[in-house]
DOZAMAR-841778 format. One record per atom (N, C-alpha, C, O): residue in one letter; x, y, z. Coordinates in steps of 0.05 Angstrom, whole numbers, padded with zeros to 5 digits, always signed. Layout:
BEGIN
aXYZ/...
//
This chain:
BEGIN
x+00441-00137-00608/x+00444-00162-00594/x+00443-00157-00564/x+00458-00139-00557/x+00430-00167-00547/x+00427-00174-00521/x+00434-00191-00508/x+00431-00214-00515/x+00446-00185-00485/x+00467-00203-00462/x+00448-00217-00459/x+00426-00210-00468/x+00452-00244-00446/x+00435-00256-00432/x+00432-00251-00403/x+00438-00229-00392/x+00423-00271-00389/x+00423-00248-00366/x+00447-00262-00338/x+00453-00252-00317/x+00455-00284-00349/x+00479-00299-00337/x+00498-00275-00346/x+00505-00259-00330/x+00505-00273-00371/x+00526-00257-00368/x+00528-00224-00363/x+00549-00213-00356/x+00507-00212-00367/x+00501-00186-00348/x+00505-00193-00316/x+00520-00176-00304/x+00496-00211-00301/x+00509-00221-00273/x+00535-00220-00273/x+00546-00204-00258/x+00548-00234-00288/x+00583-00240-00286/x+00593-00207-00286/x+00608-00197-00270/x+00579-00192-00311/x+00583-00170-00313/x+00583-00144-00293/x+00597-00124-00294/x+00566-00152-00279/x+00559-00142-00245/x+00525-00117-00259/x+00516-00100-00244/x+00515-00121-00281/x+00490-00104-00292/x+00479-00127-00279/x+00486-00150-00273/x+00450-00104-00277/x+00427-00122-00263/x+00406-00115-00282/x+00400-00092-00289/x+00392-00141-00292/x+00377-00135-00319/x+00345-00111-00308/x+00337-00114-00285/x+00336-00099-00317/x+00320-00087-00320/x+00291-00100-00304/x+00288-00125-00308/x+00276-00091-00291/x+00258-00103-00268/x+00232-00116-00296/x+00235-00105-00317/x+00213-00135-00295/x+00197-00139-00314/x+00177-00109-00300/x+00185-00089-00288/x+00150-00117-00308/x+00134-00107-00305/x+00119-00109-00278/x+00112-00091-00264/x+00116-00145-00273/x+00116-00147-00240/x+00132-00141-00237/x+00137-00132-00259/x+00150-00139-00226/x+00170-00131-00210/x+00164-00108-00199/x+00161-00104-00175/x+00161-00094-00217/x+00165-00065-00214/x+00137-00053-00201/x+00135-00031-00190/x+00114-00075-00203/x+00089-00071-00199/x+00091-00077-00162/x+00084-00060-00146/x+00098-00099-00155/x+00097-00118-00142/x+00118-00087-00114/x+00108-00079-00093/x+00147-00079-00126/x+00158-00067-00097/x+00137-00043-00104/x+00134-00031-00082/x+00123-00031-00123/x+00100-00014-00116/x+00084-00006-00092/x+00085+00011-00074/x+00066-00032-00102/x+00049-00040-00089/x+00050-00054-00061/x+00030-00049-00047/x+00071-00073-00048/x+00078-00078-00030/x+00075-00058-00002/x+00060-00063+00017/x+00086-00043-00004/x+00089-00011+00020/x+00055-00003+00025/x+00044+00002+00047/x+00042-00002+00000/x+00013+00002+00007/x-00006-00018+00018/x-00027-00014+00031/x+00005-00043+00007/x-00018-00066+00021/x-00001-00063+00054/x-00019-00067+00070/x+00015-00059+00065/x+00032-00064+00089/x+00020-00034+00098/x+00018-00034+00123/x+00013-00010+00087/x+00000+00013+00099/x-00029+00001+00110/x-00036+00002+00134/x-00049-00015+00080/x-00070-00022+00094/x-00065-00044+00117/x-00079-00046+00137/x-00052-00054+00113/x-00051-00081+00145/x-00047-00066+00159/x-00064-00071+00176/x-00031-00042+00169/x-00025-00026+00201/x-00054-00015+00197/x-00069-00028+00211/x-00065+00000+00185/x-00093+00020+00186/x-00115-00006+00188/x-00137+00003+00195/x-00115-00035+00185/x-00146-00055+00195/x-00134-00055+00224/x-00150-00052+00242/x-00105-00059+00232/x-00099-00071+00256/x-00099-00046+00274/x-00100-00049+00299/x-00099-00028+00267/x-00099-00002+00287/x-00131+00007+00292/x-00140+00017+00312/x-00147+00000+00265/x-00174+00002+00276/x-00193-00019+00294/x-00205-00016+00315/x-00189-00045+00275/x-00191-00062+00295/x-00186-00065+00332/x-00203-00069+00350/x-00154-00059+00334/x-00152-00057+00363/x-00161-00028+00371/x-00172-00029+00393/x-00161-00009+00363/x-00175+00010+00379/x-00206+00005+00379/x-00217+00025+00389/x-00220-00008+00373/x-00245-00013+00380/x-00245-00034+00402/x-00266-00042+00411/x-00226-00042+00409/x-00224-00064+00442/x-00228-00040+00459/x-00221-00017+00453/x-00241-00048+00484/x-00239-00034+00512/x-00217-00038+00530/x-00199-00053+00525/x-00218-00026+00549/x-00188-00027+00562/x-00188-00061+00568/x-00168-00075+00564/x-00211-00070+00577/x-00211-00097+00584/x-00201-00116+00572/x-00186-00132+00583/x-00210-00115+00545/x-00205-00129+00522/x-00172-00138+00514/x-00159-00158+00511/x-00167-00105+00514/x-00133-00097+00511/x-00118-00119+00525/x-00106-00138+00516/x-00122-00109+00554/x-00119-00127+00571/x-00120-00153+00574/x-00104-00163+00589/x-00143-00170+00558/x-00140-00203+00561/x-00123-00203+00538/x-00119-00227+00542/x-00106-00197+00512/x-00088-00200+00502/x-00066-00186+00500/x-00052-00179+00481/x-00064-00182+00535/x-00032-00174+00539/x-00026-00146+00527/x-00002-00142+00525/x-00042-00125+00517/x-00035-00102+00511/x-00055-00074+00524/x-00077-00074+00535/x-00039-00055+00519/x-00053-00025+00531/x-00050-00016+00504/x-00035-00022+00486/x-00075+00005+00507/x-00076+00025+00488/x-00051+00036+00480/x-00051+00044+00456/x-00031+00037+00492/x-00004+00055+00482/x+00007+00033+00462/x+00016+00044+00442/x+00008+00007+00462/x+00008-00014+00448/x+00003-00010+00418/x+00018-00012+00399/x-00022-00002+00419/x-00030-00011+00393/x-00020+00006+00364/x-00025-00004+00342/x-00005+00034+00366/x+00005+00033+00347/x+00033+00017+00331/x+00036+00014+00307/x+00054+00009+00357/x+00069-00013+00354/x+00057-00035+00341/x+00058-00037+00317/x+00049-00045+00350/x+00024-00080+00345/x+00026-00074+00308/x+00039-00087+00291/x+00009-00050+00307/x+00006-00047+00276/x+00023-00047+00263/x+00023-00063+00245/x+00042-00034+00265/x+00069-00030+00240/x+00082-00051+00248/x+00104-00052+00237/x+00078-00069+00261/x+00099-00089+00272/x+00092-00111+00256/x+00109-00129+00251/x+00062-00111+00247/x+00054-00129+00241/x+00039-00133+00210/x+00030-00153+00199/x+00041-00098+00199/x+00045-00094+00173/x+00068-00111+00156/x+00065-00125+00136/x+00080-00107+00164/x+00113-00113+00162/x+00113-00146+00153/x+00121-00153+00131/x+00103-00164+00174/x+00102-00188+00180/x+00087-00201+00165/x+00083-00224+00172/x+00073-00192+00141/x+00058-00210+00118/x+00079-00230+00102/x+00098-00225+00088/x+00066-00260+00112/x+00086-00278+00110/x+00109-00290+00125/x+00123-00311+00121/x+00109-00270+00143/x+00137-00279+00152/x+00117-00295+00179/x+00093-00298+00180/x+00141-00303+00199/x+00128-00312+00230/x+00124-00295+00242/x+00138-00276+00235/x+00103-00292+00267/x+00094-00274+00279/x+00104-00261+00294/x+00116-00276+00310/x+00107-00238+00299/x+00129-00226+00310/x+00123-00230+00337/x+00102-00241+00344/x+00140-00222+00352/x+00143-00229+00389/x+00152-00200+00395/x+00167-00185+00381/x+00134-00194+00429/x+00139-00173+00431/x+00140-00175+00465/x+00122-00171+00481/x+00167-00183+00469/x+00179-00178+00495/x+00180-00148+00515/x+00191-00148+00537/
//
């Protein structure tokens, strides 16, 4: 017989992840690897000029990327 999963909560057990689940925190970390590696290639193909009309330098752009890996879904991050 098997708890349900209300009372494994009360219980303080945390039922077992399905299949997404388990697929989904997988795979997450790698789609957020490919978003920094398009955004790091992408901006390194700008010229200094380029950089420049959107407010960043080359030293920038590996910040920009992981900053913005991260940020799938969420609001856009700000970078004071």
């Amino acid at each position: 017989m098997s708890l349900s999963i209300e009372t494994q909560a009360r219980a303080g057990c945390r039922p077992s992840p399905s299949f997404l689940e388990t697929a989904a925190c997988l795979l997450c970390p790698l789609a957020a690897l490919c978003r920094a590696d398009r955004t790091r290639s992408s901006l390194g193909q700008l010229d200094e000029r380029e950089l420049k009309d959107i407010g960043l330098s080359r030293s920038d752009i590996d910040f920009v990327a992981r900053a913005t890996a991260g940020s799938a879904g969420r609001a856009p991050a700000t970078f004071d």
